[in-house]
NUVEXGU-47841 format. One line per 8 residues: for each residue z negated, x, y negated of N, C-alpha, C. Coordinates in steps of 0.02 Angstrom, whole numbers, plus 50000, padded with zeros to 5 digits. Atoms other than C-alpha are relative to their C-alpha. Example, Ala and Ser with C-alpha at 12.3 -4.5 7.8 and 13.67 -1.06 7.14 Angstrom:
# NUVEXGU-47841
50000:50045:50059:49610:50615:50225:50000:50045:49940 | 50003:49958:50059:49643:50684:50053:49963:49961:49945
***
This chain:
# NUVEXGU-47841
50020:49934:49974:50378:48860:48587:49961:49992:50065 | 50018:50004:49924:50311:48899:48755:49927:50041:49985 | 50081:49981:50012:50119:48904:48753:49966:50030:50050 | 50027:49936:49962:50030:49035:48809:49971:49977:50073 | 49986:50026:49945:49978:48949:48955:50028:49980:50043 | 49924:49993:49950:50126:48917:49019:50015:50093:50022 | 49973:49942:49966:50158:49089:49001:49944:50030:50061 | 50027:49993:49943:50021:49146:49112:50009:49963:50062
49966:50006:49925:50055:49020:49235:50053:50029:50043 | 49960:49948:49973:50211:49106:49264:49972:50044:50008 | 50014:49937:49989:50137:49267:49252:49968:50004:50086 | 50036:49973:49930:50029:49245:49404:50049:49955:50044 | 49931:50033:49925:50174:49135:49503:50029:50062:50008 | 49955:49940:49976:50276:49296:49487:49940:50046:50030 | 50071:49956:49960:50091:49403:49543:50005:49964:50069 | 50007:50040:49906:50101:49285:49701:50041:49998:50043
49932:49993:50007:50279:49304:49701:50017:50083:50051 | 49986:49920:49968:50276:49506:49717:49965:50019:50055 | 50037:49990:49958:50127:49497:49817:50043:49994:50079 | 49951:49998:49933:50246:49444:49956:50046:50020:50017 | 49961:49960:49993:50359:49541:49933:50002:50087:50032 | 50015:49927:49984:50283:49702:49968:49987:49981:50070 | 50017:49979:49936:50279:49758:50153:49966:50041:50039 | 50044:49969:49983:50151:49852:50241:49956:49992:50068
50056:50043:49937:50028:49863:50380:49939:50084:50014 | 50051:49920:50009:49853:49975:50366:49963:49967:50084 | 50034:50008:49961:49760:49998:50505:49931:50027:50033 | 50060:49959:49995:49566:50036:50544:49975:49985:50068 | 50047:49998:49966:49497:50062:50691:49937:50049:50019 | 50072:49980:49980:49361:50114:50811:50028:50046:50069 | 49960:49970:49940:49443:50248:50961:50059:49971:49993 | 49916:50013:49970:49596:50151:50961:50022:49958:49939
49966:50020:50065:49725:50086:50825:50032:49933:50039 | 49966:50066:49985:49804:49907:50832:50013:49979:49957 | 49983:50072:50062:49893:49767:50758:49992:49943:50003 | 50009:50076:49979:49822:49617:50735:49986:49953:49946 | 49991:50060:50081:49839:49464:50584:49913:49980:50004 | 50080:50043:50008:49643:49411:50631:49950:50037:50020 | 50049:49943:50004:49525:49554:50614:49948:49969:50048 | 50042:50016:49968:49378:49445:50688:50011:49990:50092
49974:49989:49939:49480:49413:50843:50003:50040:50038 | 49964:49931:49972:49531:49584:50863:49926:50011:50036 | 50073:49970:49978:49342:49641:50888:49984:49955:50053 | 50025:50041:49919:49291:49498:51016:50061:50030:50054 | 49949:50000:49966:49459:49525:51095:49999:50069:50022 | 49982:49941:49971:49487:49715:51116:49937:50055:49945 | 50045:49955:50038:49329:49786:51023:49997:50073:49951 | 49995:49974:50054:49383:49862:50864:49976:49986:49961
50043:50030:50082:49295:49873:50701:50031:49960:49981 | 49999:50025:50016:49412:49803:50624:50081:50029:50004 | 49933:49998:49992:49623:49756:50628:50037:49961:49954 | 49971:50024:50042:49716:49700:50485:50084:50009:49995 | 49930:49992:49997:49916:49666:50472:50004:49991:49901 | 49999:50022:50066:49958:49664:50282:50077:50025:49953 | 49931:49994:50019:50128:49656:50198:50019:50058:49944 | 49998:49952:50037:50171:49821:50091:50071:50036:50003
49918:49971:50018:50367:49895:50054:49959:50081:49971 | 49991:49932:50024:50337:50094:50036:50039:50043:50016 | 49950:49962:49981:50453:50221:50041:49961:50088:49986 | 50029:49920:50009:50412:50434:50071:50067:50012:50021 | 49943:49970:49946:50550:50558:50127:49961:50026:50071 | 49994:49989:49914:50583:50610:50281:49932:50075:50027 | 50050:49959:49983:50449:50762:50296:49951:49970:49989 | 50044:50026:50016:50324:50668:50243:49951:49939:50048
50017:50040:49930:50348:50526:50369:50005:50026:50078 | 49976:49957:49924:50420:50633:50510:49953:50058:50025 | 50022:49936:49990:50294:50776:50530:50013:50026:50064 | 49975:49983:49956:50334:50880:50678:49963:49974:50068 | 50028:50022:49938:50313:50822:50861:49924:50026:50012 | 50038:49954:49973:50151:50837:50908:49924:50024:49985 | 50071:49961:50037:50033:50882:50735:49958:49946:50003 | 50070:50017:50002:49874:50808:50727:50013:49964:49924
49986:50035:50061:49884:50680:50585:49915:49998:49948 | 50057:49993:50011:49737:50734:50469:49953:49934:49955 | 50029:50072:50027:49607:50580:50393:49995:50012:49925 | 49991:49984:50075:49631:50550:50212:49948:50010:49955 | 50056:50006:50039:49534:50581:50078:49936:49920:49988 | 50061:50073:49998:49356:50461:50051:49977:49999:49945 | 50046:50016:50066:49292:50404:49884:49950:49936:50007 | 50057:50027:49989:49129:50316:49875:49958:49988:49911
50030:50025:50060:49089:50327:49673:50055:49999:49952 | 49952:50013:50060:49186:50338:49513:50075:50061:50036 | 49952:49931:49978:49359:50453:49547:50054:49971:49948 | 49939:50010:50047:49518:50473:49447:50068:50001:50039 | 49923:50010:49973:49708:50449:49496:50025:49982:49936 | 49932:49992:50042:49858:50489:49415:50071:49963:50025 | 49924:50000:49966:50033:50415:49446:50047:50052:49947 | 49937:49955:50012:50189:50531:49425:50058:49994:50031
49943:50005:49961:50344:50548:49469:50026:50081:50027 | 49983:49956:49958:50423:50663:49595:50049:50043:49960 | 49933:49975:50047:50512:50808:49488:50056:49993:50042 | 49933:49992:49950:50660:50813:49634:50012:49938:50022 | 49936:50041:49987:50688:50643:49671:49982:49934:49960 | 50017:50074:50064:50606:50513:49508:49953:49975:50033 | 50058:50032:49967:50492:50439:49635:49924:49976:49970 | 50061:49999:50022:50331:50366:49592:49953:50032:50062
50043:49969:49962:50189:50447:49669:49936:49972:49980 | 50094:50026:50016:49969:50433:49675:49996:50081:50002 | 50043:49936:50007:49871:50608:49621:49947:49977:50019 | 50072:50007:50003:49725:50632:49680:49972:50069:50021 | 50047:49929:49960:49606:50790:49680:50047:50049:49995 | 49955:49920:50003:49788:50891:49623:50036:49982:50094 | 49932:50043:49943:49882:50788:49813:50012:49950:49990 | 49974:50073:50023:49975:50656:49827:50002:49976:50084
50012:50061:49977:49884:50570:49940:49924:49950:49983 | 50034:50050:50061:49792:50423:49886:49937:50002:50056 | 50060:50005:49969:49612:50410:49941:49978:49945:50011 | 50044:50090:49984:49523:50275:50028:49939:49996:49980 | 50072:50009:50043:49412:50195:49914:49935:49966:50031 | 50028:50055:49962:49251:50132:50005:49940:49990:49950 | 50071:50014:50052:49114:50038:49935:49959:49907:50040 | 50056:50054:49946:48984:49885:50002:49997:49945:49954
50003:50044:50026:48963:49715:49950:49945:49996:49945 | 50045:50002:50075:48872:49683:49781:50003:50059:49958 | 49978:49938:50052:48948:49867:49720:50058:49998:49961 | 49934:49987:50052:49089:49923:49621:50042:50034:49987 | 49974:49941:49972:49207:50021:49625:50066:50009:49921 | 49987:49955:50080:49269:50144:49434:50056:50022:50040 | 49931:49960:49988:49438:50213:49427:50008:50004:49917 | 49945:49983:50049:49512:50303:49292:50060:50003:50016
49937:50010:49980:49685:50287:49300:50070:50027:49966 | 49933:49975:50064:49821:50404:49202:50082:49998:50021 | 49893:49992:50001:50021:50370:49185:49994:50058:49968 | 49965:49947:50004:50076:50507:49199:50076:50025:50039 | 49928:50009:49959:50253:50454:49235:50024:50019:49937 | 49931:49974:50034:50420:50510:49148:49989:49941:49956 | 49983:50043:50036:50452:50416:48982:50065:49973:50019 | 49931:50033:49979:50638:50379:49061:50001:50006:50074
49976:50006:49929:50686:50331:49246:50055:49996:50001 | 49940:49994:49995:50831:50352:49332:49975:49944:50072 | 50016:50047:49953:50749:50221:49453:50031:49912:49963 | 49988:50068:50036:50816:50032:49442:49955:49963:50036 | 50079:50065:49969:50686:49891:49438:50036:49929:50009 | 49957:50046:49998:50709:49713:49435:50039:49965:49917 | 49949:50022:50066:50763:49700:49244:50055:50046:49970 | 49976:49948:50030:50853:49844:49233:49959:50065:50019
50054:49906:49966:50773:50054:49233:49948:49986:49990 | 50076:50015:50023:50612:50057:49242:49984:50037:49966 | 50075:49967:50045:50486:50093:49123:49957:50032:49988 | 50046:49970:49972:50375:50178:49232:49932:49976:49956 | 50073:50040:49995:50230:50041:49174:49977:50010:50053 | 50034:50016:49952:50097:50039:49284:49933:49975:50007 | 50056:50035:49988:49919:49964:49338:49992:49984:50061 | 50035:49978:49927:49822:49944:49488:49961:49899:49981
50014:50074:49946:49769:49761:49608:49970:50025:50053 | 50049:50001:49942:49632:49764:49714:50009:49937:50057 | 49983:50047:49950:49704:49676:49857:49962:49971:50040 | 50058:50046:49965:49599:49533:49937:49923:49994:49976 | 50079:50016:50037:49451:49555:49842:49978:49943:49960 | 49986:50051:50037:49373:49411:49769:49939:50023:49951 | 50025:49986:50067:49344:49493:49607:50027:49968:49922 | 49988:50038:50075:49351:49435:49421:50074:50039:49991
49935:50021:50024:49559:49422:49359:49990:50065:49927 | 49998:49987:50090:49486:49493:49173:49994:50071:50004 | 50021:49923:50020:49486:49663:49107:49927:50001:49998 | 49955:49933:49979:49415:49791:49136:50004:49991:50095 | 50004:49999:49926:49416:49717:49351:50077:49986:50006 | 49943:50009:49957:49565:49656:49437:50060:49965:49936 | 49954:50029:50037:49685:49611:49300:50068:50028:49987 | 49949:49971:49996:49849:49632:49318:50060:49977:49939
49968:50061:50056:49912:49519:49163:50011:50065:49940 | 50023:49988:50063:49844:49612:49013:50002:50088:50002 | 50031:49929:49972:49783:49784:49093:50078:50040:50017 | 49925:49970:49952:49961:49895:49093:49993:50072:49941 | 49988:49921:50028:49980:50082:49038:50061:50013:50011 | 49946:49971:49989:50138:50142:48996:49995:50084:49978 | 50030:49922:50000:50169:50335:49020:49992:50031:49926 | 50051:49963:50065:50035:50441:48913:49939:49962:50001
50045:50032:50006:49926:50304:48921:49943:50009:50074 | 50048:49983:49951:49771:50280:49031:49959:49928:49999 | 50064:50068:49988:49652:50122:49110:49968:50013:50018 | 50061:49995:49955:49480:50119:49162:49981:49926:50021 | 50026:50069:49977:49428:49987:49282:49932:50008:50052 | 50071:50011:49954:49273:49924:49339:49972:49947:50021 | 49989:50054:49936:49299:49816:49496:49912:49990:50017 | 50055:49998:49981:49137:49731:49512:49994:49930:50078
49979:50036:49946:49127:49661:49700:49927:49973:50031 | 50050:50063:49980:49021:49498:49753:49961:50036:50059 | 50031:49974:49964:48878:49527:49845:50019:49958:50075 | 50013:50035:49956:48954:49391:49970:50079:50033:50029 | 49948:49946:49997:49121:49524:49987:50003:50002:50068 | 49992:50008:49937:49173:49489:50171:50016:50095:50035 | 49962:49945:49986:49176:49671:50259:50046:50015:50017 | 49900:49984:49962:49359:49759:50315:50023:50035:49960
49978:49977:50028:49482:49814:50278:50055:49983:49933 | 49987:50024:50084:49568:49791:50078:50043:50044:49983 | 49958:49951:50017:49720:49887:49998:50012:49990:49928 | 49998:49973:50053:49754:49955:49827:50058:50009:49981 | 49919:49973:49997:49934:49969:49743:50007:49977:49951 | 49977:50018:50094:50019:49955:49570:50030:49921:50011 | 50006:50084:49990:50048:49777:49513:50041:49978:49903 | 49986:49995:50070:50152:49792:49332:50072:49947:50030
49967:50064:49983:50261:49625:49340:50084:50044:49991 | 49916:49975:49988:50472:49683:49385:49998:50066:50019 | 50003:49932:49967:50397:49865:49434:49979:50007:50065 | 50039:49988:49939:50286:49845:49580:50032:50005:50066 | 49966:50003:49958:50419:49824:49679:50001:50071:50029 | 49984:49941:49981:50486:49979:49674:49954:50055:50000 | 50055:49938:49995:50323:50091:49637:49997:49973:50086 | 50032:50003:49917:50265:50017:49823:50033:50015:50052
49932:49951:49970:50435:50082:49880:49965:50063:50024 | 50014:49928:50001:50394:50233:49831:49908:50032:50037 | 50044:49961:49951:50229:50236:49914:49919:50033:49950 | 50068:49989:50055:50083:50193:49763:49977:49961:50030 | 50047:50053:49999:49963:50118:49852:49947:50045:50048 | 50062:49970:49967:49788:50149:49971:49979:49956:50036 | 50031:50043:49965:49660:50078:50079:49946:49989:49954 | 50059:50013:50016:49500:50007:50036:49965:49987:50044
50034:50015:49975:49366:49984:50132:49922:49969:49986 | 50069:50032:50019:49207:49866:50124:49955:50016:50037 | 50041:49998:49920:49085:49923:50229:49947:49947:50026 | 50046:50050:49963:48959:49826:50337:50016:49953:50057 | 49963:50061:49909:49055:49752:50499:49949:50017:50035 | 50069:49988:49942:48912:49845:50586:49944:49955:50014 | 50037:50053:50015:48801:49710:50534:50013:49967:50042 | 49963:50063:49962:48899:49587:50625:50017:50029:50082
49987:49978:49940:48938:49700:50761:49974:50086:50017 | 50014:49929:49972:48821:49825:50811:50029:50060:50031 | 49971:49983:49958:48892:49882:50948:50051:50066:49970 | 49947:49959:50056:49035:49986:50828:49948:50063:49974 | 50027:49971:50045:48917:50083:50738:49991:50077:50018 | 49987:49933:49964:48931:50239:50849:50069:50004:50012 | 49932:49971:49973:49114:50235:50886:50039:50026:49933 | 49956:49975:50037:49237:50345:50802:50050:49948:49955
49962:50038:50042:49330:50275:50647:50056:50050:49990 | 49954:49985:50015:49513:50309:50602:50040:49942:49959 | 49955:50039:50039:49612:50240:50452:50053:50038:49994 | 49924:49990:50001:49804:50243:50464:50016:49967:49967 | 49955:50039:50041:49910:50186:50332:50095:50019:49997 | 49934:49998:49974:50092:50154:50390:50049:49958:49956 | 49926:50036:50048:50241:50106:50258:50061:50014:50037 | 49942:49992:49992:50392:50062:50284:50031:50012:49955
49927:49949:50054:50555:50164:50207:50050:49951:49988 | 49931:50034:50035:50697:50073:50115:50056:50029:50018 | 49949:49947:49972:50855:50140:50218:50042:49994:49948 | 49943:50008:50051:50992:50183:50095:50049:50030:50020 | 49936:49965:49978:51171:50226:50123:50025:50070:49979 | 49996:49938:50015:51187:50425:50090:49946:50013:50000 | 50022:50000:50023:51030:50444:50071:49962:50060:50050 | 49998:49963:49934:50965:50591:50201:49951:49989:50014
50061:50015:49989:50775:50549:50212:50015:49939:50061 | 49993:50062:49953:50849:50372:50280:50037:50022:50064 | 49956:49969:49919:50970:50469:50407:49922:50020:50033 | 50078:49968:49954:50801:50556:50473:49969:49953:50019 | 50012:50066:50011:50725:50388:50466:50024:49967:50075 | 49968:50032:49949:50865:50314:50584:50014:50033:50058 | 49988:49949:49930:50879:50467:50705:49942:49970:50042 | 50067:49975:49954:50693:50478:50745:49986:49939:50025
50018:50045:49975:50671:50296:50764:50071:49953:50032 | 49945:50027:49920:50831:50266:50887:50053:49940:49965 | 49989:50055:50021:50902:50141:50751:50076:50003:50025 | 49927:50016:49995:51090:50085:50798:50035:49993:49945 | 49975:49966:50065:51211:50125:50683:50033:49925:49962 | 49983:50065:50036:51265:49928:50639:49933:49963:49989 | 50053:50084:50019:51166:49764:50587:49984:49991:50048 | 50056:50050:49949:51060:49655:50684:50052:49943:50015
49961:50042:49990:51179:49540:50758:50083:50007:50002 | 49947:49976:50014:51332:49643:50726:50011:50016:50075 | 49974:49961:49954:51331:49730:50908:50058:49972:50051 | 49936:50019:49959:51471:49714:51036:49982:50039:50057 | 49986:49980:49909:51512:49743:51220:49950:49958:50048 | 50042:50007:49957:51396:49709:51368:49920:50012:49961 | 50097:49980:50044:51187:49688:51329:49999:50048:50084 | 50026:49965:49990:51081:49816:51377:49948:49977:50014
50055:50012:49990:50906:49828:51435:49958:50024:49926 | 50045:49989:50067:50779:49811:51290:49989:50055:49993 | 50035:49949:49981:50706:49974:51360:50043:50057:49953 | 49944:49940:50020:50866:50065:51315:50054:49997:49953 | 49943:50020:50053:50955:49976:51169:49977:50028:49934 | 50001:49992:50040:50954:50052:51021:49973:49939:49940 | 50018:50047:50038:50845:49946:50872:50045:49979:49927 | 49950:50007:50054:50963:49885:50756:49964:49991:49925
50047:50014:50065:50906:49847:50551:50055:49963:49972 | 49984:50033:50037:50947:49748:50429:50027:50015:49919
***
């Protein structure tokens, strides 16, 4: 028989596994937004609080990502003590979703080194999907990973092993974060082993924020903050969200490597995908 230790080793090879799988990229600054893999850099370099690149796969439709030329993109909700979130699914298209506050958009959780940060957490997904995972339909299991934190693995903190609600059910966790908790920025997203894939598709996840860069860099502590959180969409073939998708962002209607005739100037070639 295969001893339980074994099985956890797997368990968290496939947690390290999905972790890279998901695609993403949040971004916090100070007046101005950027992308950059080395937050500390970013700030000596072009004086932002703070710039994080971070790998995350989400999917929204097309109103959701597309809003009209022009609107004013409003700042998301802020939690700072205990709060609750729901996942559900989209009655019109199965989707997983985040509740919060009665919207579905997920709030950025902030909190300071040596605090903690409570979540209640209710499935409140469909007992049947018409979504496919990686073993087959999903389940609509779910559970929540405090991304980059170096918090305790065990229930009731960061445990993604043990800690799983299937719909009806409900978790409470209480992420308790080192007082030596590097400030920045940190993201939030379901983590239920052959699902996470596709919930992060669909666009279950958040920011976190640690505060205290000010410490380190005065200077910041008066300038305007803005957190953007930018997923990428899963293009699918019929699928009309993904047509909207490929209009607005100029995509070419073949593969990456597929094109023909004469090149073009970068300026004016259509971006191909994959």
């Amino acid at each position: 028989m295969v001893s339980q230790l074994a099985v956890e080793q797997q368990q968290r090879a496939m947690h390290r596994v999905e972790d890279r799988r998901h695609s993403a990229m949040f971004f916090w600054g100070k007046d101005k937004t950027m992308i950059a893999k080395h937050s500390l850099r970013a700030i000596h370099e072009i004086g932002l609080m703070a710039g994080i690149s971070i790998i995350l796969t989400a999917n929204a439709n097309g109103q959701s990502i597309h809003p009209p030329i022009g609107t004013l993109l409003s700042d998301p909700p802020q939690v700072v003590t205990s709060f609750e979130l729901q996942a559900i699914n989209d009655p019109a298209t199965g989707k997983g979703a985040f509740v919060f506050e009665g919207h579905r958009v997920p709030p950025v959780v902030r909190a300071v080194p040596g605090g903690a940060i409570r979540v209640e957490y209710f499935n409140q997904m469909s007992k049947s999907s018409s979504q496919v995972c990686v073993d087959g339909p999903c389940m609509n299991m779910t559970n929540l990973h405090f991304h980059g934190l170096h918090v305790s693995p065990n229930a009731p903190g960061d445990d993604v092993l043990t800690m799983i609600a299937m719909p009806g059910e409900s978790l409470h966790y209480t992420v308790d974060i080192p007082a030596d908790q590097p400030p920045g920025l940190y993201w939030y997203h379901t983590h239920p082993h052959g699902e996470s894939y596709r919930q992060n598709l669909d666009g279950m996840s958040g920011a976190i924020v640690i505060d205290g860069m000010d410490r380190y860099f005065p200077e910041i502590k008066t300038m305007k903050e803005r957190i953007l959180i930018l997923r990428d969409a899963e293009l699918e073939q019929g699928d009309s969200s993904s047509t909207i998708l490929k209009s607005a962002a100029q995509l070419a209607p073949y593969g990456c490597g597929a094109a023909t005739g004469e090149a073009t100037p970068v300026s004016s070639k259509p971006f191909c995908f994959r």
